[in-house]
C-alpha positions, 0 to 999 in steps of 0.5 A: 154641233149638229149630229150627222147621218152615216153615208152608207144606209147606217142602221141597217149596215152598222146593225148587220156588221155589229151583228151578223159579220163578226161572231167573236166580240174579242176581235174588237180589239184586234181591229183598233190596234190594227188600224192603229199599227196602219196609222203608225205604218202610213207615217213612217213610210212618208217620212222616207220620203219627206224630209220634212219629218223628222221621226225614227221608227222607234218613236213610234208605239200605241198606248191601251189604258182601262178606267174601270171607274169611269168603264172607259177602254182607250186606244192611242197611237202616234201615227199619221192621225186624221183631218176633219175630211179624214173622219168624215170619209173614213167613220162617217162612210161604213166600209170607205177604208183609208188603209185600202186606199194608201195600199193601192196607191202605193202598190207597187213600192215595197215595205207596204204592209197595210192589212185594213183592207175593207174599212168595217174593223172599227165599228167592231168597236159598238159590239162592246161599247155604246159610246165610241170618241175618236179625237185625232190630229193629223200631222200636216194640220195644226188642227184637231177634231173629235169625231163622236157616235153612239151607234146607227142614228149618227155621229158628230165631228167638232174640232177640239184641243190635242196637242200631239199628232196621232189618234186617240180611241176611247170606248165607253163600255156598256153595261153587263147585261144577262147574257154578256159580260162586258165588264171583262173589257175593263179588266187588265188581265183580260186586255192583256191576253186579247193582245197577246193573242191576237196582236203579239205580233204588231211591228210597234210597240203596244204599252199599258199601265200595269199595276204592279205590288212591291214591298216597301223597304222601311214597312214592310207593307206593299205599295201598289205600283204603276208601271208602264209596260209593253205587252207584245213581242212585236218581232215574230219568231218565224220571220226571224233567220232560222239560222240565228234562232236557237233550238232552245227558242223554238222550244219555248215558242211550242211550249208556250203556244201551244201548252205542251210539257215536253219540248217538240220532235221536229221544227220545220221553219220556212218561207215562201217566196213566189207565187205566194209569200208566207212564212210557216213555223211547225212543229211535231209534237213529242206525243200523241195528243191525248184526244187525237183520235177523238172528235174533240181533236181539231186540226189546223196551223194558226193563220197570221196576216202581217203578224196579226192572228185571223185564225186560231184553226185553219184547218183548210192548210193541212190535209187530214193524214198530217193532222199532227202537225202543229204551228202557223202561217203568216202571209199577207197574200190570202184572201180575207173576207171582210170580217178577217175573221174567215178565209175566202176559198181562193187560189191563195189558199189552196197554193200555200195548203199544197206548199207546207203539205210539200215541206211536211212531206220532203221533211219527214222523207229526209228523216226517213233517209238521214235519220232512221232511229228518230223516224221509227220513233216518229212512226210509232208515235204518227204512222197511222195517221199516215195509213189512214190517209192512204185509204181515206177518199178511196186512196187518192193520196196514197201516192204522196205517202206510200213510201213514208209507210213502215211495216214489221216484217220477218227479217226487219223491226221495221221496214218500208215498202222500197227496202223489202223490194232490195231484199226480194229473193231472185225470181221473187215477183210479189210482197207477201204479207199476213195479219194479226195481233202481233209479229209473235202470233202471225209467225206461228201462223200455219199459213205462214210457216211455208212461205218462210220456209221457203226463204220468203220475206213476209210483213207483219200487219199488227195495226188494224189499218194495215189491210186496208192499207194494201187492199187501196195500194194493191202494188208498189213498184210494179209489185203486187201485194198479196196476202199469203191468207188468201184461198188464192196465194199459191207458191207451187210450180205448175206441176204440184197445183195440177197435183193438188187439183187431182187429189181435190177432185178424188176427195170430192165426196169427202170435202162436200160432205165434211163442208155440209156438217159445217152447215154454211160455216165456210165456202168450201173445204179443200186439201192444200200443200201451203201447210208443213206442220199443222194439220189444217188453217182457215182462209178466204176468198173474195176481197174481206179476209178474216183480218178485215173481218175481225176488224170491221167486227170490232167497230159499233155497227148493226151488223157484222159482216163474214168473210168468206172461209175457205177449211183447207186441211193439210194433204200430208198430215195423218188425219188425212187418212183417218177422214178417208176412213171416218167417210167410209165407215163412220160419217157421224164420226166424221162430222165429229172430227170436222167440227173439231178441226173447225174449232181448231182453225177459228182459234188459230185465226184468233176468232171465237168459237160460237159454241164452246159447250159443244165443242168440249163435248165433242172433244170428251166424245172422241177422247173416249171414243174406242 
């Protein structure tokens, strides 16, 4: 039997496919029982239209079996097998796929399912073996061959004995070395996940022998037990009717998959006709991912081709704001590079990407709609990823996602952009808003109480994001978004601004000077009307308010940033009269009196106070002052 030479340039090929093209040598398996599912495929498809053979598709299965003893690992399936002009053109030419060939005879007919695409799987196979035999009969011969190689230097064919059709893999497994451990290929825990992981969803039945430990009877002992069993589920639960899949399946199928304790809040089941075909079965978790907000946390849905797993985390098929989001996509359309182990970055892609962001999208607008309660509790749980992704990329999604937003308010536990707009007052043409640590303390803002006293409907930003938020959606419906914090929000009539205008510019001297006893502190100090009961309240100029300030501030950076502060102090409140005097007859007194009222308005903006030993003594100074 003479040994012959790979087609294609063999050492450097097999070499670069072995070593460059594959970065998991678990797939091996995955690409054997592949092959060996297209075998299987192949054949029953001829006999829809041969009548000469006589097979029903439950005939059909593919067997696994280790022999630890012998480090042998056999794959065998009853498909269509191969004649010796087979072996030769589809193992003794590296990348010369059968399967390929058979799809793109068959193009146009339906049932076509064939996903060995590049004919490079099956060297996969000397990842993990040094010793690859491949005895296969085909069905329309009465001969049978053995096609046999070790690797780059060649591979040998001689016909051989086989009585049943169909193809019969054995690897022999090579030996552990340092830094592998091949010998868990040999174990049938091992082989057991590899299927379920990633060939659960073979049309055909994949058997094994499993031992299996029973009591005896008569002694009480264990016996060990073999038992032929069929590891995979074979029917995918998302290609299934979802009319006739209960929730109690669904809930199973997330808690099995993806290791979680509690039962998912939404399943979204859909599929795809069209452009693109695919099927997508996702879920809402129940709660937040422990590492969610965290560098650890991946994202993506698993991608499936025809039932076989390709991706454990495509993270290319959702976008960032919809993270949470967990579940698979099974489709036969997209572009796999030769390795099926990547995807290529193709129109495919991108159209099925755009879809379940669709779905993902319609499906939480109608909880919105028809379920309220639930997508409050969605939105505690999700809500900012959502915000987040109104900002992020300088807001080019904020369109998609501006009315799946809530917010607290002063009149709603939650509402959303479109409802505060029904409710706006009649000649109303803003949406108002404030921030702060909580409802409770941004109500008792001075700069708050005015405008509700006036029958104003204000939201509450307690989210640190909020602001952000709204600084990148600037208007919603026509409508603009302003802080009611800001040195410029102003609900007077034209008559009281030109009022305040004059009073400022009587107090000129005043403002100036109490401004310089707070040494750059702030931009300015001015009297306003905004407030009703407090004597004085902070706010800024520019695009940073002191939200975003404070914000910004708590994040690990080299420097923090100021907004630009604004003392406005309340034109009716008393001590307006006693810094008029202060000015006139005691201006160190008057520096006294601004610091305090500084201090004051930092606190009641929750910002600390830079020196909290001078302002007690300024307080005791004032408090025995006669």
């Amino acid at each position: 039997m003479k040994k012959k030479q790979f087609k294609a340039e063999s050492k450097k090929l097999l070499d670069l496919m072995v070593n460059s093209i594959y970065t998991n040598k678990d797939i091996f398996l995955r690409e054997l029982i592949s092959n060996a599912s297209d075998a299987i495929d192949k054949l029953y498809y001829e006999s829809l239209t041969n009548h000469k053979i006589k097979c029903k598709k439950e005939d059909f299965f593919i067997q696994v079996d280790v022999d630890k003893e012998n480090r042998t690992l056999t794959i065998f399936d009853n498909g269509c097998g191969m004649d010796m002009e087979a072996l030769e053109n589809n193992l003794g030419t590296i990348a010369k796929s059968g399967s390929l060939a058979f799809k793109e005879e068959n193009e146009k007919k339906e049932d076509i399912s064939i996903i060995g695409q590049f004919g490079v799987g099956f060297y996969s196979a000397f990842m993990v073996s040094d010793h690859i035999s491949v005895t296969s009969k085909a069905f329309s011969s009465d001969k049978a061959y053995c096609w046999s190689s070790s690797g780059a230097e060649g591979y040998e064919i001689e016909e051989v004995e086989k009585e049943s059709v169909g193809t019969t893999i054995t690897l022999h497994i090579k030996e552990d070395t340092k830094e592998e451990n091949f010998s868990k290929y040999l174990e049938e825990y091992t082989i057991r996940e590899l299927i379920k992981k990633y060939s659960d969803y073979i049309r055909y039945p994949i058997r094994m022998n499993v031992e299996h430990f029973h009591k005896n009877k008569d002694s009480e002992e264990e016996e060990k037990v073999i038992e032929l069993e069929t590891i995979n589920s074979m029917v995918p639960l998302w290609k299934k009717n979802k009319k006739e899949v209960k929730k109690e399946e669904y809930d199973r199928f997330y808690q099995d998959k993806f290791m979680d304790y509690e039962v998912p809040f939404k399943v979204m089941h859909h599929s795809m006709e069209g452009v693109v075909d695919y099927q997508s079965l996702l879920f809402i978790p129940s709660h937040v991912p422990y590492n969610f907000y965290t560098k650890e946390y991946e994202k993506g849905l698993e991608l499936y081709s025809n039932g076989v797993l390709i991706m454990e985390k495509c993270s290319d098929l959702l976008p960032d704001y919809f993270s949470f989001v967990k579940g698979l996509v099974d489709s036969s359309d997209v572009s796999l590079n030769i390795s099926r182990e990547l995807l290529q970055q193709d129109y495919q892609l991108r159209q099925i990407s755009k879809s379940i962001e669709n779905k993902i999208r319609k499906e939480l607008e109608n909880m919105l709609k028809e379920e309220r309660e639930e997508y409050e509790k969605f939105f505690s749980m999700f809500g900012t990823q959502l915000k987040y992704g109104v900002y992020d990329q300088f807001g080019k999604d904020k369109d998609v996602l501006k009315d799946l937003l809530l917010f607290a308010s002063s009149k709603e536990k939650f509402t959303s952009l479109k409802e505060y707009i029904s409710r706006m007052k009649e000649g109303q043409e803003d949406i108002y808003y404030a921030s702060g640590e909580s409802t409770s303390k941004i109500a008792l803002l001075p700069q708050v109480e005015r405008v509700l006293e006036k029958g104003y409907e204000i939201l509450y930003l307690t989210d640190y994001v909020d602001e952000f938020v709204m600084q990148t959606l600037m208007e919603y419906d026509g409508k603009k978004l302003k802080n009611v914090c800001v040195e410029d929000f102003n609900l007077d009539t034209e008559e009281e601004k030109e009022d305040l205008k004059k009073r400022n510019e009587e107090s000129k001297d005043l403002l100036e000077c109490m401004k310089e006893s707070l040494e750059q502190e702030v931009l300015k100090v001015r009297f306003t009307n905004r407030l009703k009961k407090h004597p004085v309240c902070l706010t800024s100029e520019g695009n940073l308010s002191i939200g975003m300030q404070k914000v910004m501030n708590a994040m690990p950076m080299d420097e923090k940033i100021e907004a630009k502060l604004v003392l406005e102090i309340n034109e009716e409140h008393p001590i307006v009269e006693t810094l008029h005097k202060l000015y006139k007859e005691d201006l160190e007194k008057l520096k006294k009196y601004t610091k305090i009222l500084y201090a004051q308005a930092r606190l009641i903006e929750g910002l600390p106070i830079e020196n909290p030993t001078e302002l007690s003594t300024l307080i005791s100074d004032v408090l025995i002052e006669k």
